[in-house]
N, C-alpha and C positions, 0 to 999 in steps of 0.2 A: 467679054461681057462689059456692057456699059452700065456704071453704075449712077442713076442722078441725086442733087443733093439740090432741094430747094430753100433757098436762102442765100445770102453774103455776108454774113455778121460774123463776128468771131466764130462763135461755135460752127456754122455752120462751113467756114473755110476750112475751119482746123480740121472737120469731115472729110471735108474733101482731101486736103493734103493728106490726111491720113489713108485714106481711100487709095489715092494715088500715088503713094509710096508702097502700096501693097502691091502695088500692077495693075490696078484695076484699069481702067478708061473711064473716065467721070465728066459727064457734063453736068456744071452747077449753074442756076438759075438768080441770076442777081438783079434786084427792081431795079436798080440803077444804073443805067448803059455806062459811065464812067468808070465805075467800081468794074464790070467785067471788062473794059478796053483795056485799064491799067493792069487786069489778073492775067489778060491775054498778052499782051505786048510786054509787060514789067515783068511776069512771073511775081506778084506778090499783089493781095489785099491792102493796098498802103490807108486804106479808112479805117478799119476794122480789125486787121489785124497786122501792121505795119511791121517790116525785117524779118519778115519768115518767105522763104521763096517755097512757091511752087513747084511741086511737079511739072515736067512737061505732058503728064500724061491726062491734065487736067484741061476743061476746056469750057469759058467759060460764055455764058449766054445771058443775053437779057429778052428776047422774046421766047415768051412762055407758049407758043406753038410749038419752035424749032425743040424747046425744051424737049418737047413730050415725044418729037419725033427723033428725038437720038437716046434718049432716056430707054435702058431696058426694064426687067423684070422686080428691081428694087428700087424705089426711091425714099430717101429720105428728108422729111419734112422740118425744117427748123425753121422755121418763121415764128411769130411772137403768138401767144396762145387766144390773146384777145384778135385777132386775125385769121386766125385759122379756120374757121365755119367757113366766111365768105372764100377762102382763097380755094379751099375744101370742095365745096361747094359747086363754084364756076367751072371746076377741072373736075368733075364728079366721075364722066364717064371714061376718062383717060384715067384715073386712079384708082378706078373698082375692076380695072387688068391687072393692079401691080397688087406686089406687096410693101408697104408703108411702113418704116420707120419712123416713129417721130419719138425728136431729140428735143421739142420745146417740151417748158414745164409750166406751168400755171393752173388754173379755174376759170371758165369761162364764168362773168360776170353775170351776163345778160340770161343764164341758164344754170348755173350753180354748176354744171357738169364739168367733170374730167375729160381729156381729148378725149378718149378712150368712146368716150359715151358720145360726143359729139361728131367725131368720126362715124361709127356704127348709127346715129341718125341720117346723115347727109350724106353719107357714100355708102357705108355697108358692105368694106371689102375687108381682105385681109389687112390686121393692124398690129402691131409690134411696136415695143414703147423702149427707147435707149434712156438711160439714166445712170446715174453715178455722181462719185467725188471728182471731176474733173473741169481741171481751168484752161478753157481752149488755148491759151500759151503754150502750155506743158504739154499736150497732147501732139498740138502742130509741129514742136521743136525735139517731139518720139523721147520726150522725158515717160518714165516708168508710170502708168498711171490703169485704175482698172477700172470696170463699169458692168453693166447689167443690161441684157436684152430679154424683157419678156414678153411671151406672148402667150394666146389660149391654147394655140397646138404646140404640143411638147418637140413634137419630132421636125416640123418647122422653125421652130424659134433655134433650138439647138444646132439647125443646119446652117443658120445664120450667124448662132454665135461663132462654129468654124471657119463660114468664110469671110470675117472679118476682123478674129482675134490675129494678134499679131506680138511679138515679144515683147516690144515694149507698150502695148495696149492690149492688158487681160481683160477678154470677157466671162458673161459667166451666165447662164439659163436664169429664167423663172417664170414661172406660171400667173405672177400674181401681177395681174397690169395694175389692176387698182391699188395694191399697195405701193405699188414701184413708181405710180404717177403720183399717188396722195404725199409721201418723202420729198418725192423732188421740188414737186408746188411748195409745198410749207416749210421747207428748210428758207428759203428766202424770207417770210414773214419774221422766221426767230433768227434770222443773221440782220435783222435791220435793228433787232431788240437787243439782239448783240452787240453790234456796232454803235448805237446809241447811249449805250453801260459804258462801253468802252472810249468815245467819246468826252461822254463825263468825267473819265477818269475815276471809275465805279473798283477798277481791280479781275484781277486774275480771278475770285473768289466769284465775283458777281458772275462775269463772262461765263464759268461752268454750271453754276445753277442756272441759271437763262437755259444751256444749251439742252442740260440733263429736263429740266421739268418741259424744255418743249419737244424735245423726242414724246414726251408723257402724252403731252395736246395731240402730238403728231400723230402718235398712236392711236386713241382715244377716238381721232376722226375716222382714219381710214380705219377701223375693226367695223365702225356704223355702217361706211360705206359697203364692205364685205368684202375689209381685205385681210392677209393673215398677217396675225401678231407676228412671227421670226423675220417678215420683210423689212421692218423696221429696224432689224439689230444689223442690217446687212450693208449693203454700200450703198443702195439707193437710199438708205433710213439713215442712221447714225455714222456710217463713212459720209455722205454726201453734207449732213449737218455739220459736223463737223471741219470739212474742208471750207464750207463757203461761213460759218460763224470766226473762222483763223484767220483764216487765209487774206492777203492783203489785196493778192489778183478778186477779191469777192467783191463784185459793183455793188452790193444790197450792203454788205457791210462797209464799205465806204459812205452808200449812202445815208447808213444809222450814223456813223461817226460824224460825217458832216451835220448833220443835226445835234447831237447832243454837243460836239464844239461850239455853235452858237447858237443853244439853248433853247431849241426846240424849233428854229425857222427852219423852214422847207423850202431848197430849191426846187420851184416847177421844172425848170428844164431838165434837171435831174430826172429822168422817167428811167425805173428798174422792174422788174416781174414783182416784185412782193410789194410795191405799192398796189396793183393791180390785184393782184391772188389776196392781199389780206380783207377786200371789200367784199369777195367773194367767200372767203372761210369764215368771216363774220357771222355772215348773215347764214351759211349752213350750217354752222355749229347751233347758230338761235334755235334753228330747222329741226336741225336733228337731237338738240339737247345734249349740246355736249360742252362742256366749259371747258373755255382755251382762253384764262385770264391774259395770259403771256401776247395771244392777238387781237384780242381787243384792245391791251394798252398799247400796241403796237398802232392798231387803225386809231384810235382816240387821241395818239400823238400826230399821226401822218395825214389824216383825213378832218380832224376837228381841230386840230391848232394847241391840243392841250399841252401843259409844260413839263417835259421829260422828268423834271424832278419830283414831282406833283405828282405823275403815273409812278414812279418807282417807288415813292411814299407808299400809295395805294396797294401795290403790290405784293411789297416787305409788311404791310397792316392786316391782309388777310388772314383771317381764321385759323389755327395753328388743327393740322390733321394727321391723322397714321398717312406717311408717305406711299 
């Protein structure tokens, strides 16, 4: 069985190595002909995710025809979430034969939707969503790490999570793509609010109410959307927030801490998912009525220039309520 993986970034290497330490045969799909010469000849990602060798059983591609024509019955999609319509898209009828994995996490901007929804417009096949607390380091190097595959049929998703758990990578079922996609998008938005407390040098104290009251937000969205409340206490909820609000391998919390070190300037070149996802959770939370102080002071810092100390004031000043 060949199994494909679309992408070359960390996450979507660590896939594949992981993939191909199980036995599988994997061809992965990388935009950039250098990044797959160096995965072919070097055995390693040295852009992305540099001193982890590959498998031999990996193989890797930058025409996305050849892709499709070694690619079997599963492939998974990790590309950046504000991309995925168009890439989605163009490969419509080569990906409504497969069954699709997708390991990005985001909101699409331009349409407020989760993959989940944006997939089921523009292809319409089978979709399955991976998520979890997991930092493609620790995955690729078969550190202990676990995650979540769900999908709408119980008796496919399940068959999936067998043939890809493995002992040092527990998976585990679930039904609720929309809760499991709404987690993983917005743990990014409260690990940048995170990292920005923590930048400040706010404290241990600060860093847990941030984490605890934006589980709250986190929840709060995806119930609107109609996802169930226990997904959020699980690993794609509160395991996953918690790994990327600590965690030092967390891009979104380095990229809060760089800012709150120097006082609320944004590096552009710094581009992470929760810059992205928080202009989209904005404006649906407006949508749908739902108050997520924690990401507005979050886009109001990153998107308006406003000053971390100034939003944190704001925040600690709101209205005292039964928790």
């Amino acid at each position: 069985m060949v199994v494909g993986v679309i992408g070359s970034g960390s996450w979507g290497s660590a896939i594949a190595i992981h993939l191909g330490k199980l036995g599988f045969r994997v061809v992965q799909w990388c935009r950039e002909k250098e990044v797959a010469d160096t995965i072919n000849e070097d055995r390693e990602n040295r852009k992305y995710l540099p001193e982890i060798s590959y498998p031999e059983t990996v193989e890797a591609v930058s025409d996305v025809s050849r892709f499709f024509q070694k690619a079997g019955e599963v492939v998974f999609s990790v590309i950046p979430a504000q991309f995925s319509r168009d890439f989605w898209s163009r490969f419509r009828n080569e990906l409504k034969k497969r069954k699709l994995i997708c390991a990005s996490k985001g909101i699409e901007i331009s349409s407020l939707s989760l993959l989940s929804q944006v997939y089921k417009e523009v292809v319409g096949g089978k979709y399955f969503v991976l998520s979890g607390p997991t930092f493609a380091r620790e995955v690729a190097k078969g550190l202990p790490s676990a995650a979540v595959i769900a999908g709408e049929n119980k008796e496919e998703t399940f068959a999936l999570v067998n043939m890809f758990n493995s002992k040092s990578f527990r998976l585990y079922s679930s039904s609720d793509v929309i809760g499991v996609e709404t987690g993983g998008a917005m743990k990014n938005v409260v690990a940048i609010a995170a990292g920005i407390s923590d930048g400040m040098g706010l404290g241990n104290n600060a860093r847990a109410a941030l984490i605890t009251r934006g589980l709250h937000e986190i929840k709060n969205l995806g119930l609107k959307l109609g996802a169930q409340e226990r997904t959020f206490y699980g690993l794609s909820g509160m395991g996953d927030l918690i790994l990327t609000c600590t965690g030092d391998l967390s891009r979104n919390r380095q990229f809060g801490i760089s800012i709150g070190k120097k006082s609320g300037k944004v590096d552009e070149k710094y581009v992470v998912e929760g810059v992205h996802t928080v202009k989209a959770a904005v404006e649906l939370s407006r949508k749908l009525n739902v108050e997520m102080p924690i990401a507005e002071a979050v886009y109001s810092v990153v998107h308006d220039g406003k000053d971390p100390e100034k939003v944190m004031v704001e925040l600690l000043s709101r209205p005292v309520k039964e928790e």
